[in-house]
PDB file of N, CA, C and O in Angstrom, chain B, residues numbered from 101:
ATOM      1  N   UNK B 101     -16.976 -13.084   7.749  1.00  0.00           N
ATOM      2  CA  UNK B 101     -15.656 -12.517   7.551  1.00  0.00           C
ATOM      3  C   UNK B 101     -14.673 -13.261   8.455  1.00  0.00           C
ATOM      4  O   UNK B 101     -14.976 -13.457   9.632  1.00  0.00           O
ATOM      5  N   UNK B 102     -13.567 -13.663   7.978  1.00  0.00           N
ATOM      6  CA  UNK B 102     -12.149 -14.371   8.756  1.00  0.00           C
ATOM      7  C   UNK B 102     -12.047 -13.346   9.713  1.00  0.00           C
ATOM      8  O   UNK B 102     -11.948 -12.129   9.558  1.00  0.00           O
ATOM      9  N   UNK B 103     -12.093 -14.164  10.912  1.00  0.00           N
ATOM     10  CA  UNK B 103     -11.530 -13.252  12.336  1.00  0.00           C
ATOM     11  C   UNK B 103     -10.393 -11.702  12.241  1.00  0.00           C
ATOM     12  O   UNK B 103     -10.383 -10.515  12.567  1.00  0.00           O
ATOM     13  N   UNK B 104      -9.615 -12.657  11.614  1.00  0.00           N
ATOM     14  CA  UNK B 104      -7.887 -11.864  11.716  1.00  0.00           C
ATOM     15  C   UNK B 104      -8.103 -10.583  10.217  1.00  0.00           C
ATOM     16  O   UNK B 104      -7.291  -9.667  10.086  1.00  0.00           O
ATOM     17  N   UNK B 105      -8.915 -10.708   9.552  1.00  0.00           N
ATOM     18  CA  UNK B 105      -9.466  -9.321   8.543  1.00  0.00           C
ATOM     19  C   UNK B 105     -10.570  -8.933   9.650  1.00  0.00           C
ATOM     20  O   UNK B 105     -10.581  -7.721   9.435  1.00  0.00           O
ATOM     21  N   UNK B 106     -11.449  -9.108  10.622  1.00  0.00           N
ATOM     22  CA  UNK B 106     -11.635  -8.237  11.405  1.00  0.00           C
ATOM     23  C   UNK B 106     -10.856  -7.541  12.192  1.00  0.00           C
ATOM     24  O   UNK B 106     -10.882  -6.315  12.298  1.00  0.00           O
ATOM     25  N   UNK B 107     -10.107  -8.320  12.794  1.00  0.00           N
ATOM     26  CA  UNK B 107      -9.022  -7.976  13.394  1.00  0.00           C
ATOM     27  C   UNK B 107      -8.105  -6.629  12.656  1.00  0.00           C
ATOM     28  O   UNK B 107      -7.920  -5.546  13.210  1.00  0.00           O
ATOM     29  N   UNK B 108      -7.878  -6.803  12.034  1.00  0.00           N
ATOM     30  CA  UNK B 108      -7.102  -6.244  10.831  1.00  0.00           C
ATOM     31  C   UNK B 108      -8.087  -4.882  10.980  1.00  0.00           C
ATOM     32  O   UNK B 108      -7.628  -3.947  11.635  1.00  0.00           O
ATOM     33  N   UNK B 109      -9.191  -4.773  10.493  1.00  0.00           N
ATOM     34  CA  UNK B 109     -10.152  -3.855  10.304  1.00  0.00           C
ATOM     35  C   UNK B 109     -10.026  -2.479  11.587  1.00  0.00           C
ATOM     36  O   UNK B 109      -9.951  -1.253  11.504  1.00  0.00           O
ATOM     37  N   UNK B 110     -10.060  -3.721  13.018  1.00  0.00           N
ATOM     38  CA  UNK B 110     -10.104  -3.040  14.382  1.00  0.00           C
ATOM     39  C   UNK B 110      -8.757  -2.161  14.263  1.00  0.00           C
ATOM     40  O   UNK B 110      -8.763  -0.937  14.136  1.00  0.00           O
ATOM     41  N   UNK B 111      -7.554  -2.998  14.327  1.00  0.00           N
ATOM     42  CA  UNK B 111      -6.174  -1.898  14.280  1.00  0.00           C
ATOM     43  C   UNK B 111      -6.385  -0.678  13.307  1.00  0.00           C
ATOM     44  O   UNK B 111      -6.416   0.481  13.721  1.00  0.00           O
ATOM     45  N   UNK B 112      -6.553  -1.079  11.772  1.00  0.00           N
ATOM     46  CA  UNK B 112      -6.572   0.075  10.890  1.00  0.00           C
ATOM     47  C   UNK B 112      -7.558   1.251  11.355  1.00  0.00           C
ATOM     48  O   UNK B 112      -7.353   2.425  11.046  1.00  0.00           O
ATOM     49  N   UNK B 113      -8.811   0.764  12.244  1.00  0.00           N
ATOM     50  CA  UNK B 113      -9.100   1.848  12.673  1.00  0.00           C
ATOM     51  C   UNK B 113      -8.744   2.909  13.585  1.00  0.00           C
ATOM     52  O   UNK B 113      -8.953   4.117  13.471  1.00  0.00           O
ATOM     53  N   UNK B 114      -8.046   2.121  14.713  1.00  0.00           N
ATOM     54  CA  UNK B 114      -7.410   2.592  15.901  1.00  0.00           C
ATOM     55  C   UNK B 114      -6.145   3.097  15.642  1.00  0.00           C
ATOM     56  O   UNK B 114      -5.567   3.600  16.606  1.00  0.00           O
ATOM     57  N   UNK B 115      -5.506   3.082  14.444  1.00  0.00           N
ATOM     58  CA  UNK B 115      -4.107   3.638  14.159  1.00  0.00           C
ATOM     59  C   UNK B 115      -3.889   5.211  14.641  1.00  0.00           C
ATOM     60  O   UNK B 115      -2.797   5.756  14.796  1.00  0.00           O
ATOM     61  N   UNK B 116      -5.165   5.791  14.834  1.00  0.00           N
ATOM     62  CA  UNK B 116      -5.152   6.941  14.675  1.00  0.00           C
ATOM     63  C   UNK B 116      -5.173   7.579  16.200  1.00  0.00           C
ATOM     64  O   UNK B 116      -5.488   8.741  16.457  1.00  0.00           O
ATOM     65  N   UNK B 117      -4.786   6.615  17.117  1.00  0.00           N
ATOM     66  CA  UNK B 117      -5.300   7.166  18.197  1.00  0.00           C
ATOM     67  C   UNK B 117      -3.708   8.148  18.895  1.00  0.00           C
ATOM     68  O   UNK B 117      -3.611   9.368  19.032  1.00  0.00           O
ATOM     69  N   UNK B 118      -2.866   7.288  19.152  1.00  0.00           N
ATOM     70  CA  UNK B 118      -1.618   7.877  19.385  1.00  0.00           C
ATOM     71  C   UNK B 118      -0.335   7.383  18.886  1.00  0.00           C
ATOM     72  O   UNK B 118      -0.374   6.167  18.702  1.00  0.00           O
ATOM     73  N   UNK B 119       1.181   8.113  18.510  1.00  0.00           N
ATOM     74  CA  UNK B 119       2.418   7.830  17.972  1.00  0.00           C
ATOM     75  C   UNK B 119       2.621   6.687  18.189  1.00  0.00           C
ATOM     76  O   UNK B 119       3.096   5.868  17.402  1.00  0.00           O
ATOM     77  N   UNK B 120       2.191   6.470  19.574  1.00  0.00           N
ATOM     78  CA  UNK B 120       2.622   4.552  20.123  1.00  0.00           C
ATOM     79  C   UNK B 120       2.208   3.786  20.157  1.00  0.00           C
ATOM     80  O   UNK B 120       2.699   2.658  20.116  1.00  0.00           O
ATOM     81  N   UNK B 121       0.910   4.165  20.262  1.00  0.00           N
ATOM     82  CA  UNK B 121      -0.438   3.117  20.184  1.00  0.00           C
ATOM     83  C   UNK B 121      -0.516   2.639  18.403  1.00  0.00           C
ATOM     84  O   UNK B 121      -0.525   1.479  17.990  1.00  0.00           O
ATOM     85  N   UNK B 122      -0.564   3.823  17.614  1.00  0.00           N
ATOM     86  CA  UNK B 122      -0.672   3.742  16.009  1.00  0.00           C
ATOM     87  C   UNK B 122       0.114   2.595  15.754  1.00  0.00           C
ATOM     88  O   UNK B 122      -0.366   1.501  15.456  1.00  0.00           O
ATOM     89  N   UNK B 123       1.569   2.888  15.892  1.00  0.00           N
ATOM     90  CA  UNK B 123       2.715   2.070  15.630  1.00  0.00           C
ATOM     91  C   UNK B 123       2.603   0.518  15.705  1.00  0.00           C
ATOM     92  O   UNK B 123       2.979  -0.323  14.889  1.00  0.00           O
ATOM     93  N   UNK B 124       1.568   0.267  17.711  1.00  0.00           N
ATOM     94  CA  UNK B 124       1.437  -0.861  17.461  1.00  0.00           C
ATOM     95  C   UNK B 124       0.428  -1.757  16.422  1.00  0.00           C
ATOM     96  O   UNK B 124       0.670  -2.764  15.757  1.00  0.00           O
ATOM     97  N   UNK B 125      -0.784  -0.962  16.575  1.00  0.00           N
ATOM     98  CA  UNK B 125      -1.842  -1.213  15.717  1.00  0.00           C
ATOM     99  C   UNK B 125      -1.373  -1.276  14.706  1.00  0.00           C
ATOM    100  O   UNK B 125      -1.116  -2.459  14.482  1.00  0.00           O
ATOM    101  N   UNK B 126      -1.121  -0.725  13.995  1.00  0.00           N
ATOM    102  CA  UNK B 126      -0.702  -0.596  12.178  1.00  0.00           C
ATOM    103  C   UNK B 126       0.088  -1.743  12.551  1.00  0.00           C
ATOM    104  O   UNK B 126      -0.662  -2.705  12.386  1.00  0.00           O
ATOM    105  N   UNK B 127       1.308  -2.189  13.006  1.00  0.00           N
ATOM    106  CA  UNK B 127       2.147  -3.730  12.939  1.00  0.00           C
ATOM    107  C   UNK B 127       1.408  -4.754  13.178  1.00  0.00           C
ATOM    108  O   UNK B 127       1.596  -5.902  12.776  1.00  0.00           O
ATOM    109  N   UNK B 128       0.405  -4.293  13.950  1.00  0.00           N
ATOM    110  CA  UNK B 128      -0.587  -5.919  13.840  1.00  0.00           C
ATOM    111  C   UNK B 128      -1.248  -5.985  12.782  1.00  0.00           C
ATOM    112  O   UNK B 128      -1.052  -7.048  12.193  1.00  0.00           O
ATOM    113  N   UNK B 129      -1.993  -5.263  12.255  1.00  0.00           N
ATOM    114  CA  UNK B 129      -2.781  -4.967  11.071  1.00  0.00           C
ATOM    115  C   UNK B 129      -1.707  -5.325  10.254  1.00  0.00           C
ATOM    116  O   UNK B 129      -2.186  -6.299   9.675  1.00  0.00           O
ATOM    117  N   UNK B 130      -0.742  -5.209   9.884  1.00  0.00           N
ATOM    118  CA  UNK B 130       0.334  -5.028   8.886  1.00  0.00           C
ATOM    119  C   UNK B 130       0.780  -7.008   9.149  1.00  0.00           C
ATOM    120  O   UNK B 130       0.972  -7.531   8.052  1.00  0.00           O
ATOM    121  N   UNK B 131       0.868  -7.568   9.817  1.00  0.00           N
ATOM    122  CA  UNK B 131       1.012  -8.789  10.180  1.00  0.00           C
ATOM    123  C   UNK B 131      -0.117  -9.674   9.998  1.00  0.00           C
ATOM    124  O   UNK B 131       0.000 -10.870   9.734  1.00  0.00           O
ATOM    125  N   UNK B 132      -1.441  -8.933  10.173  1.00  0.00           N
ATOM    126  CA  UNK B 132      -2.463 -10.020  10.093  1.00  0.00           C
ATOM    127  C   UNK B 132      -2.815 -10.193   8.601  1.00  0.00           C
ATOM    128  O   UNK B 132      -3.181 -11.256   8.101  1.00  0.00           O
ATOM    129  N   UNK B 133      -2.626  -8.735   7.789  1.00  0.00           N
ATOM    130  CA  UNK B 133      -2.762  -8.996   6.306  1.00  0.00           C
ATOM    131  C   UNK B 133      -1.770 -10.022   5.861  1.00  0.00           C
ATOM    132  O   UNK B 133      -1.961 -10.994   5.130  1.00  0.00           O
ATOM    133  N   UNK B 134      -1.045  -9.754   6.246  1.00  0.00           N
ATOM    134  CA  UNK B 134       0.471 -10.489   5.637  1.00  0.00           C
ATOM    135  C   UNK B 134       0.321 -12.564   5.732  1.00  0.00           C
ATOM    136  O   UNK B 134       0.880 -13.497   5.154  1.00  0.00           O
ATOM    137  N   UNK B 135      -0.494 -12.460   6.543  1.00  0.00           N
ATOM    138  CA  UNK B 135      -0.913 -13.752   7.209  1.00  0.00           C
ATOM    139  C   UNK B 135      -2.113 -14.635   6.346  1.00  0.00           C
ATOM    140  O   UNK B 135      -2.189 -15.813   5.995  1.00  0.00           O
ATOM    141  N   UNK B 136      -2.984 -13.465   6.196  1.00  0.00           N
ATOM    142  CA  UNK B 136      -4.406 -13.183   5.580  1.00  0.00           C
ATOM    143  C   UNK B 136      -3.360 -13.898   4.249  1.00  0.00           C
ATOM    144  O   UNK B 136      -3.196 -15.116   4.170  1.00  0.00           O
ATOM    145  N   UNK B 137      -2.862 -13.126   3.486  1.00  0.00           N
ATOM    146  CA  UNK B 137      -2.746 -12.971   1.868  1.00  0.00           C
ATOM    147  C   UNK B 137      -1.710 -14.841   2.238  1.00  0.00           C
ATOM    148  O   UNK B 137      -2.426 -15.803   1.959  1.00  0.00           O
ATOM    149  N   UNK B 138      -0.663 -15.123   2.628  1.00  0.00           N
ATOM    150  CA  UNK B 138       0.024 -16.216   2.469  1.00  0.00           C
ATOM    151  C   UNK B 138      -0.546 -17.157   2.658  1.00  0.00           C
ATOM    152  O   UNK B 138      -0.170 -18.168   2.065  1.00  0.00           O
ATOM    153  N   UNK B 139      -1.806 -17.239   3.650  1.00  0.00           N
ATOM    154  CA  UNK B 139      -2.777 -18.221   3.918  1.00  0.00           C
ATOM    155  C   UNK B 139      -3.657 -18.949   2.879  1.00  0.00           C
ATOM    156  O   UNK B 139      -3.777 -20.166   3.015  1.00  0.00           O
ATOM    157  N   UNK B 140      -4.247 -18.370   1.918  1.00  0.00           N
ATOM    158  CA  UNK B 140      -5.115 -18.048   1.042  1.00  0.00           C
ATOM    159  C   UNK B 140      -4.896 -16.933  -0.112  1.00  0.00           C
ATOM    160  O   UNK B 140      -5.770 -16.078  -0.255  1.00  0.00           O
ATOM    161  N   UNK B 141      -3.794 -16.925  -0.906  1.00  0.00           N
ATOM    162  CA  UNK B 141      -3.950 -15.840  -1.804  1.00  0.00           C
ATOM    163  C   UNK B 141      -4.930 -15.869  -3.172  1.00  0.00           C
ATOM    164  O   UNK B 141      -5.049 -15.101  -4.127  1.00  0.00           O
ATOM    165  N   UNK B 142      -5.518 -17.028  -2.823  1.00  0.00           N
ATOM    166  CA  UNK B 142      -6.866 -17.003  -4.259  1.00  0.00           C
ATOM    167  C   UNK B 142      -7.541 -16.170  -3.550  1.00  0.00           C
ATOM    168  O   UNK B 142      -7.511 -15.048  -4.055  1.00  0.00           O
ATOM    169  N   UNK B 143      -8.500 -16.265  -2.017  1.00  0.00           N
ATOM    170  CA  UNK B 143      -9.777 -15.790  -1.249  1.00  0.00           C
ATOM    171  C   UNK B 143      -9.213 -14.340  -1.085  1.00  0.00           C
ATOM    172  O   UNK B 143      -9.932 -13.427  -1.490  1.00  0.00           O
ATOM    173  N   UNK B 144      -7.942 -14.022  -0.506  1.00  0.00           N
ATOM    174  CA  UNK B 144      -7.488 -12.621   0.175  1.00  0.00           C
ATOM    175  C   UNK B 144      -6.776 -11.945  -1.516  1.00  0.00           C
ATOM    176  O   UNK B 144      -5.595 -11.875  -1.854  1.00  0.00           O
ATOM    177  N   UNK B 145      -7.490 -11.711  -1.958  1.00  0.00           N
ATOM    178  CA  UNK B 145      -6.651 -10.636  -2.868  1.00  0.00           C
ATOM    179  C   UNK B 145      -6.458  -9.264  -2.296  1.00  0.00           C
ATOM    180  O   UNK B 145      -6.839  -8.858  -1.198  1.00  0.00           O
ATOM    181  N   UNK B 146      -5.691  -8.512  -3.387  1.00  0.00           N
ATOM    182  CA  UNK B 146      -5.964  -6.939  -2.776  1.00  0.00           C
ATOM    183  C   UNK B 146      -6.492  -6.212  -2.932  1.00  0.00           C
ATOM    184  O   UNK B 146      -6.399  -5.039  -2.572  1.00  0.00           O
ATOM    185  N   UNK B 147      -7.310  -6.824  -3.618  1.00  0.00           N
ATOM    186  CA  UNK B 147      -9.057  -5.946  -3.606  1.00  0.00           C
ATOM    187  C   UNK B 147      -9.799  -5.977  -2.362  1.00  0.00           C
ATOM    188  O   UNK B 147     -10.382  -5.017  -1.858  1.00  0.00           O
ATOM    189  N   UNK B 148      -9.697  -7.734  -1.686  1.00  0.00           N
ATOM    190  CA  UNK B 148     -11.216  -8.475  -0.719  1.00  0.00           C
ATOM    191  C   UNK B 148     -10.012  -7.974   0.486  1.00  0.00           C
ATOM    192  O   UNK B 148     -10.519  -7.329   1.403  1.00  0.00           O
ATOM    193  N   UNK B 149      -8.701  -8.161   0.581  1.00  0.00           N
ATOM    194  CA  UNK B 149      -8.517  -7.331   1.592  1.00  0.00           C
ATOM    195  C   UNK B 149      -8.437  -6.036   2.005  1.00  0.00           C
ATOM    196  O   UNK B 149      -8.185  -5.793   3.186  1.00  0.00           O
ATOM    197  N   UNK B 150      -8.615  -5.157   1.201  1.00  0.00           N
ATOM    198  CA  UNK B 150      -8.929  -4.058   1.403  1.00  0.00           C
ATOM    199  C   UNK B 150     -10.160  -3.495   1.958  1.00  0.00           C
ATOM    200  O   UNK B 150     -10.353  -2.625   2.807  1.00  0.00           O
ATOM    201  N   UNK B 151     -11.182  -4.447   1.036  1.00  0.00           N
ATOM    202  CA  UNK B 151     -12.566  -3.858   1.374  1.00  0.00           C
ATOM    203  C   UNK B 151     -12.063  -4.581   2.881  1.00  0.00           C
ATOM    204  O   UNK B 151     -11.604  -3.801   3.716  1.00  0.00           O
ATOM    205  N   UNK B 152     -12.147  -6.162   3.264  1.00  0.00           N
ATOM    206  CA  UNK B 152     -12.487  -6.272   4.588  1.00  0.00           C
ATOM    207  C   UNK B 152     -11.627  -5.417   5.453  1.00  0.00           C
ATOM    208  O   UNK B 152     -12.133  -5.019   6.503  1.00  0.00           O
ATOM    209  N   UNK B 153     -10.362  -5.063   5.162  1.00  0.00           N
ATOM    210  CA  UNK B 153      -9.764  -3.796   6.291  1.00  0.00           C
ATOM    211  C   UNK B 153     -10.214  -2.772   6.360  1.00  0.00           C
ATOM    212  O   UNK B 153     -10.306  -2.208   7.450  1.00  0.00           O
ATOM    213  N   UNK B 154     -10.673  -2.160   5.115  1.00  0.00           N
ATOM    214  CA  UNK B 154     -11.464  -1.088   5.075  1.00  0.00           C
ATOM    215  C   UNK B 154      -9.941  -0.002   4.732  1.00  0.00           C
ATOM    216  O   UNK B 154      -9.364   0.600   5.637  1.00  0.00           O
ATOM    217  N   UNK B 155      -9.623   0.037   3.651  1.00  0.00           N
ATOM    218  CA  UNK B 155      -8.550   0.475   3.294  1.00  0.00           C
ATOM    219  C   UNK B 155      -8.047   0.430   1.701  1.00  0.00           C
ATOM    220  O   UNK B 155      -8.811  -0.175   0.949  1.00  0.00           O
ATOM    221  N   UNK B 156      -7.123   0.872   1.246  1.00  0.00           N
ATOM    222  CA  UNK B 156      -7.087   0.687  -0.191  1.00  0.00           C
ATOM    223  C   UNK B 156      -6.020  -0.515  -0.443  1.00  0.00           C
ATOM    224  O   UNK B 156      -5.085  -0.957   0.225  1.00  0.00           O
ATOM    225  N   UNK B 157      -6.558  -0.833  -1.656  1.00  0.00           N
ATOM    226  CA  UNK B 157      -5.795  -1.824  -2.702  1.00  0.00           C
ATOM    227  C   UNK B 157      -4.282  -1.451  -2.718  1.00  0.00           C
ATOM    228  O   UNK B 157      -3.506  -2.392  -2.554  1.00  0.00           O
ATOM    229  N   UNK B 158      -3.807  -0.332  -2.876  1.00  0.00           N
ATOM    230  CA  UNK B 158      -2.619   0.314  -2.614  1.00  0.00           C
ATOM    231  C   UNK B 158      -1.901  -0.200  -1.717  1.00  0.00           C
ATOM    232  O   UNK B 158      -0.932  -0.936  -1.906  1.00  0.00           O
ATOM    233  N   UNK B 159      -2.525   0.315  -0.249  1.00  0.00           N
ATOM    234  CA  UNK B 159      -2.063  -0.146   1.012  1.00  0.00           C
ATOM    235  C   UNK B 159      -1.856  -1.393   1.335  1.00  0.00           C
ATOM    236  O   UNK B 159      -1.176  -1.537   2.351  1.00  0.00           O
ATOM    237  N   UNK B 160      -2.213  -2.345   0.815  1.00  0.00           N
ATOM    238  CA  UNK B 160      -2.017  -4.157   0.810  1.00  0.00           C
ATOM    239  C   UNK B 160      -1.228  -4.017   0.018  1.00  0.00           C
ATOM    240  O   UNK B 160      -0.224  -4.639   0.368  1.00  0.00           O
ATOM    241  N   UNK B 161      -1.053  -3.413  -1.130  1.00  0.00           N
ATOM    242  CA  UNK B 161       0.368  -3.954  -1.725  1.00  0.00           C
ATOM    243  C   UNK B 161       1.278  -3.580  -1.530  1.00  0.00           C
ATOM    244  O   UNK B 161       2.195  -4.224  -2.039  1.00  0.00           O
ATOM    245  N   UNK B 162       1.673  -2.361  -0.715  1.00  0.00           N
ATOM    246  CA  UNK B 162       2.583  -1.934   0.057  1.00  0.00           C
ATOM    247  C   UNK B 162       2.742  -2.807   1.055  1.00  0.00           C
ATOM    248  O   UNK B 162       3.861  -3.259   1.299  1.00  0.00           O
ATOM    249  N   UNK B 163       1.557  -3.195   1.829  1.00  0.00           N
ATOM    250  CA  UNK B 163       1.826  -3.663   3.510  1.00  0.00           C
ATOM    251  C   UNK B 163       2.343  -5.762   2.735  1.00  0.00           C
ATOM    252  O   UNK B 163       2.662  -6.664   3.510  1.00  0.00           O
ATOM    253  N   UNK B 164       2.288  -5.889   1.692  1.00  0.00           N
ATOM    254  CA  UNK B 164       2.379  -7.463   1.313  1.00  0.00           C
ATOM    255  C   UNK B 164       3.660  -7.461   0.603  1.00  0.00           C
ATOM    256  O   UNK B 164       4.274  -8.519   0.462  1.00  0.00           O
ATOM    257  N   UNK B 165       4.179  -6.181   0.076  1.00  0.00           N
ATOM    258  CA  UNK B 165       5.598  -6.293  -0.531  1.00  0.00           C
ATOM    259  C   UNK B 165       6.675  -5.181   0.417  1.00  0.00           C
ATOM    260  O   UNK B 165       7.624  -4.420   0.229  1.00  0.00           O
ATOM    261  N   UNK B 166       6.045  -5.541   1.214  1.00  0.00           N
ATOM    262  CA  UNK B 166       7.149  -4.950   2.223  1.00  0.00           C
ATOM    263  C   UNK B 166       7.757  -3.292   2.219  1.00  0.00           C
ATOM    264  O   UNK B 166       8.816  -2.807   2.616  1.00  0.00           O
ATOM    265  N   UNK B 167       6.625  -2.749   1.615  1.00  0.00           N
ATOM    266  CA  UNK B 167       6.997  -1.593   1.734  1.00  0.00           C
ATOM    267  C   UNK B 167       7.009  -0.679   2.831  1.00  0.00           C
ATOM    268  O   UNK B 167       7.651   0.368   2.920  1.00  0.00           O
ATOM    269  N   UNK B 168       6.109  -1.269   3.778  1.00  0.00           N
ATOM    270  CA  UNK B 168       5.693  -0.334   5.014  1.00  0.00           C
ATOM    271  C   UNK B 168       6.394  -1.667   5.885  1.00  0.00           C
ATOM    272  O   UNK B 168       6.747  -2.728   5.370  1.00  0.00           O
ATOM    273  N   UNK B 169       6.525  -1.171   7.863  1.00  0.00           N
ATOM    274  CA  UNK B 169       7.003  -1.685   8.432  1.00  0.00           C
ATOM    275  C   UNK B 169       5.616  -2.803   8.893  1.00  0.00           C
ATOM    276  O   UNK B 169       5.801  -3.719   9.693  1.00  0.00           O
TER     277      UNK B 169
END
């Protein structure tokens, strides 16, 4: 697995810990997908990034069209 979709994986899990802590996590996570998908958008779809974040198909296409911060 690409570092930065582990990476990715670690924040989405930790989002949950506190208001400030979440905030930052989710923006890194939210940055490393964003990175992930422009890098490679044949390998990172929003299917393979989901599974490797561990998250839904939904949520990448929100977090890749700018719907979330």
């Amino acid at each position: 697995m690409d570092i930065r979709a582990q990476q990715a994986r670690e924040h989405h899990q930790a989002a949950g810990i506190s208001k400030q802590q979440a905030a930052q996590h989710v923006a890194a996570r939210n940055r490393l997908i964003r990175q992930l998908r422009a890098t490679d958008p044949d390998r990172w779809t929003y299917p393979a990034l989901a599974r490797a974040v561990g998250c839904t198909p939904e949520l990448i296409a929100a977090v890749v069209q700018g719907r979330t911060r």
